[in-house]
Each structure stands twice: as structure tokens, then as C-alpha cells.
C-alpha positions in Angstrom: -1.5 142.3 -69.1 2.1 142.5 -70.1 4.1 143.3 -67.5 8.1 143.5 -68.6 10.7 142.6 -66.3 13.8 144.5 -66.6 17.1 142.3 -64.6 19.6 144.7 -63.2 20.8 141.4 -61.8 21.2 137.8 -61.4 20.9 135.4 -58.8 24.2 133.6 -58.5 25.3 131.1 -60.7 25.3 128.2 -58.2 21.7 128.5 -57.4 20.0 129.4 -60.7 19.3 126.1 -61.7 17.4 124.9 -58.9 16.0 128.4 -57.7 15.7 130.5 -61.1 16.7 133.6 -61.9 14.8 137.1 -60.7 12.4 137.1 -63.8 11.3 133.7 -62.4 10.9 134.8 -59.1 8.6 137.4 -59.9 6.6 135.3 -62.1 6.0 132.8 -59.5 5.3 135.6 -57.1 2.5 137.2 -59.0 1.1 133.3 -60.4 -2.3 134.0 -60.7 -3.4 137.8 -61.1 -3.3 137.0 -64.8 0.4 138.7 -65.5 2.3 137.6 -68.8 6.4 138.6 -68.8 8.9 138.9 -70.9 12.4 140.0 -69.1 14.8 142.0 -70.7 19.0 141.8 -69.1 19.6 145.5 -68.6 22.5 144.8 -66.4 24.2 143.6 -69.7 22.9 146.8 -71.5 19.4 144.0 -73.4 16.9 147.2 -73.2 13.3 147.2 -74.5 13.3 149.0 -77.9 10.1 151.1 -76.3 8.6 152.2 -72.9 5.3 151.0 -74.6 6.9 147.5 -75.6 5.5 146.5 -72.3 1.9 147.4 -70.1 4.3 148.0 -67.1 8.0 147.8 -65.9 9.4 145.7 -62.8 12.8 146.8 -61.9 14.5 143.9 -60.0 16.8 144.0 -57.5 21.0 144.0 -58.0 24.0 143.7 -56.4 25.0 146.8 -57.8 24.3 150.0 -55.9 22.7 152.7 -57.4 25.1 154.8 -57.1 27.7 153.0 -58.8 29.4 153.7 -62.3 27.9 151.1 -63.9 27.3 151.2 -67.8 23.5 150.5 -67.6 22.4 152.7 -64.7 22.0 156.0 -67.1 20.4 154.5 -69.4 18.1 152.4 -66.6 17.0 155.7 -65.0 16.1 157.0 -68.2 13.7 154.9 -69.2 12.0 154.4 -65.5 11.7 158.3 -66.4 10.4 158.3 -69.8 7.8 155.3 -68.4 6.3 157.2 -65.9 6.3 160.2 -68.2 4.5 158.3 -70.7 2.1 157.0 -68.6 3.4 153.8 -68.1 3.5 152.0 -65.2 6.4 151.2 -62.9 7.4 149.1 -59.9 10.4 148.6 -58.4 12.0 146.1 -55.8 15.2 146.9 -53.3 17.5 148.3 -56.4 14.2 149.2 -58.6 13.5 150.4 -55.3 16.4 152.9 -54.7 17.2 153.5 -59.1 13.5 155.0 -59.3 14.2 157.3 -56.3 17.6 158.5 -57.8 15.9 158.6 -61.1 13.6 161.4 -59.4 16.5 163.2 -57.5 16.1 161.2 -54.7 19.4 160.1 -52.6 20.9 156.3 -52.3 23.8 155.8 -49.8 25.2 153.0 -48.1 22.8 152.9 -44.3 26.3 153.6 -42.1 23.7 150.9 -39.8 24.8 147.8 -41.6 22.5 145.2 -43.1 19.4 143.9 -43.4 19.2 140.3 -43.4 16.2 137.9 -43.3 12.7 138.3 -41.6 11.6 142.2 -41.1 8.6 144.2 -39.8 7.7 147.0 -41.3 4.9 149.5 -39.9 2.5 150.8 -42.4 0.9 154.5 -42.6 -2.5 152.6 -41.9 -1.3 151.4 -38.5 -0.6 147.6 -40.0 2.6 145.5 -40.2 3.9 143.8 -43.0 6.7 141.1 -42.5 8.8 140.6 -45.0 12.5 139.2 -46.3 14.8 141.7 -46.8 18.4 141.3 -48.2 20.4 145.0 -48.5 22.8 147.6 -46.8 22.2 150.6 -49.3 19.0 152.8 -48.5 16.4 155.8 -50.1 17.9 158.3 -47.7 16.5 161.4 -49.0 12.4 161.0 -51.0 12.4 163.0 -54.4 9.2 165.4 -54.0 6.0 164.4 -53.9 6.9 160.7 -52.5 4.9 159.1 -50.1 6.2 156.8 -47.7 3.8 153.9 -47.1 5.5 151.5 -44.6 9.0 151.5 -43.3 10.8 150.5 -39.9 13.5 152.1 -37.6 16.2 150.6 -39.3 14.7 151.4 -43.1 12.2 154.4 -42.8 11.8 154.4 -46.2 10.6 151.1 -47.3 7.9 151.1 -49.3 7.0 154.5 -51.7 4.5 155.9 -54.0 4.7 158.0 -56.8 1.1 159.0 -57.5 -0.2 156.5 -60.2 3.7 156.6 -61.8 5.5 154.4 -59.6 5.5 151.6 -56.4 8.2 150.9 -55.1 9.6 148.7 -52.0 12.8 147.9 -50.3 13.0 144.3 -49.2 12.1 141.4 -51.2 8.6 139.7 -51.4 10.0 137.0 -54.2 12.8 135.7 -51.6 11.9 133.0 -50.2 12.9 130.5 -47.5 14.5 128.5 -49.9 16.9 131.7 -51.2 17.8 133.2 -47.8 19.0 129.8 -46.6 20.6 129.4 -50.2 22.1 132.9 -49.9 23.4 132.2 -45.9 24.9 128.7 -47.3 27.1 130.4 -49.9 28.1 133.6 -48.1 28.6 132.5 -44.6 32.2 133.2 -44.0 32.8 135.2 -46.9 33.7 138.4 -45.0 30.9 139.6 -47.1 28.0 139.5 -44.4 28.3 139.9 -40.7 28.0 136.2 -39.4 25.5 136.8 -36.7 23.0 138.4 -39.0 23.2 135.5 -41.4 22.7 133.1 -38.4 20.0 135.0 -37.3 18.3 135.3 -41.0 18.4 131.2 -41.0 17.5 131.0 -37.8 14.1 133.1 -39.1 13.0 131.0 -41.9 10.1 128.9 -41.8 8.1 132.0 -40.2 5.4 133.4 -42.1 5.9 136.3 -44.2 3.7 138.4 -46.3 4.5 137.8 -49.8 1.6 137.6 -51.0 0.3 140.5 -49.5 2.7 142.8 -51.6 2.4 140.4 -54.6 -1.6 141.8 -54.7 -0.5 145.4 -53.9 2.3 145.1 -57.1 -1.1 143.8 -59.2 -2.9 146.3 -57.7 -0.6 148.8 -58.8 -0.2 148.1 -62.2 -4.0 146.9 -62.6 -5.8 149.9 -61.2 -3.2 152.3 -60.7 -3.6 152.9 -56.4 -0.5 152.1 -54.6 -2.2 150.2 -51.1 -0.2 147.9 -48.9 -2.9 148.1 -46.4 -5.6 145.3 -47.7 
């Protein structure tokens, strides 16, 4: 199965070398359920030439917000829409996450509660918990119709969705490692950019387990079978 990853960003310069850009981060994060990827820079306006150029879309994450005026956003919502409305298959991660939601008529803001750094629980609808790395401020506030919410936590109700057989999509970031959050904490620490005791306390969490690999079957699952599940 083709699955086409469309880059509405890039890690930084100074780690890509040694940690890869987001299309290799999801390719190493869905290594073995039989995936083959081809990633296409949307951030700098590279679009497929066809929703059906691909099996099904990934929309990585960005440090863009959604609801910036950014030239490729339009463009990037329009063809998560004309996907799904062609029957084609799309996930999305943190800014795939909140672009398909605004896409739908959904509503991004800035959380007024601050960040999200590092190691996070998240409560699913089953009754289960999923741990997870997440790395964000900005938020689905308000679900388009017809969403349903499939895990979440105080500080990020909304952080995992499903769009019928159209879409799956979830806030923090299952192809972050330990190796990026303590590459992301060495490089930003003192920037003013990050509160310092979050990034302290996102180090200070690595080497814990998380459950990649539990979302990187759900993402297969997804675009495999069509049932959005977080709970296996």
C-alpha cells in the first residue's frame, strides 16, 4: 500500500542529518505493516498532481498553526477535503491533526493553558490509557460534526478523532522519540520559546515507555481496513 506523506514541515536543520526529516519518522514508525511512501513538501507549495496519486495521505505535523496565513494551508485543506470525498483515506498527526478539523469547520486556537511538552496520558473512550510524546500549544477546540473523540486528557480533550472511514487523526506525536524531545530541549532551552520547566520536565521523562507503536497499528489499521480503534 502506498501511503503519501504530505510535509507541512521540517525538523530543524541542525538535527536532520542525524534524526531525519518527518517523512522518515513516519517510515520508521510504521516499519513493518508493509507501507511504501513517497513524501511530497507542501509547506513549500510540492503538491501531489492527484488525491488518487497515493492509497492514503499522512498530514505531518508543523510549526505553523493552522490558522496562520500561510500560502499552502488553502490549498492543504483542499485536498484533505477532496481525499476524503473521493474516498481516499486520511490521517493526520498534531498539525494534520488540527488542518483536517479546520478543513471540516472545526476550530484551532492557541490552548490559553500553555504547552504540551514530553510524556502524556491520554484516557481513551474504552476506559484505556495511551502514553504518548506530545510537542504543541495550539488545540482542536471546537469538533466539526459528526467527530468522534477517541482519547484525550484534561489538558487536550480532543486528542485523538475519527471521521467515519474518512479520516484519523491525533494530537501528540507517536514518531517523536527520546532521541527528538531531548534534541528538541537541547536546542530550545533558553530560547524564550518554551517555558524552561516544561522542557526540564519533558527530559526529565524520557527513557519511560511510551506507546508508539500502539498508534503506529491503529494509523495501519486505519488506512488498511478503514476502523479507526486506539483501543487494541
Amino acid at each position: 500500500m502506498h501511503i503519501g506523506i504530505l510535509q507541512a514541515g521540517h525538523t530543524p536543520p541542525e538535527l536532520r542529518a542525524e534524526l531525519g526529516d518527518y517523512d522518515a519518522m513516519f517510515a520508521r514508525l510504521l516499519h513493518g505493516h508493509d507501507f511504501a511512501f513517497s513524501a511530497h513538501d507542501v509547506e513549500n507549495m510540492v503538491f501531489p498532481e492527484d488525491v488518487h496519486a497515493a492509497d492514503g495521505w499522512l498530514v505531518t505535523g508543523s510549526r505553523h498553526g493552522a490558522y496562520e496565513d500561510h500560502p499552502f494551508i488553502p490549498p492543504l485543506e483542499r485536498f484533505v477535503l477532496d481525499a476524503m470525498a473521493a474516498d481516499v483515506p486520511v490521517v493526520g498527526i498534531c498539525f494534520g491533526h488540527q488542518i483536517v478539523a479546520q478543513a471540516l469547520g472545526g476550530r484551532v486556537t492557541k490552548f490559553p493553558g500553555g504547552w504540551a511538552l514530553g510524556r502524556a496520558d491520554y484516557a481513551t473512550a474504552g476506559g484505556h490509557t495511551l502514553t504518548l510524546n506530545a510537542w504543541h500549544q495550539d488545540q482542536v477546540t471546537d469538533l466539526p460534526d459528526g467527530t468522534v473523540v477517541l482519547a484525550g486528557n484534561e489538558f487536550c480533550v480532543n486528542a485523538i478523532l475519527a471521521y467515519g472511514r474518512r479520516a484519523f487523526t491525533v494530537q501528540p506525536h507517536p514518531e517523536f522519540d527520546d532521541a527528538l524531545i531531548n534534541a528538541f530541549v537541547s536546542l530550545r532551552r533558553g530560547t524564550g520559546t518554551y517555558p524552561d520547566a516544561l522542557m526540564d520536565a519533558a527530559a526529565a521523562e524520557t527513557g519511560r515507555p511510551v506507546d508508539a507503536d500502539r498508534i503506529a497499528a491503529a494509523v495501519a489499521r486505519f488506512f488498511k481496513m478503514r476502523v479507526a480503534d486506539v483501543e487494541g
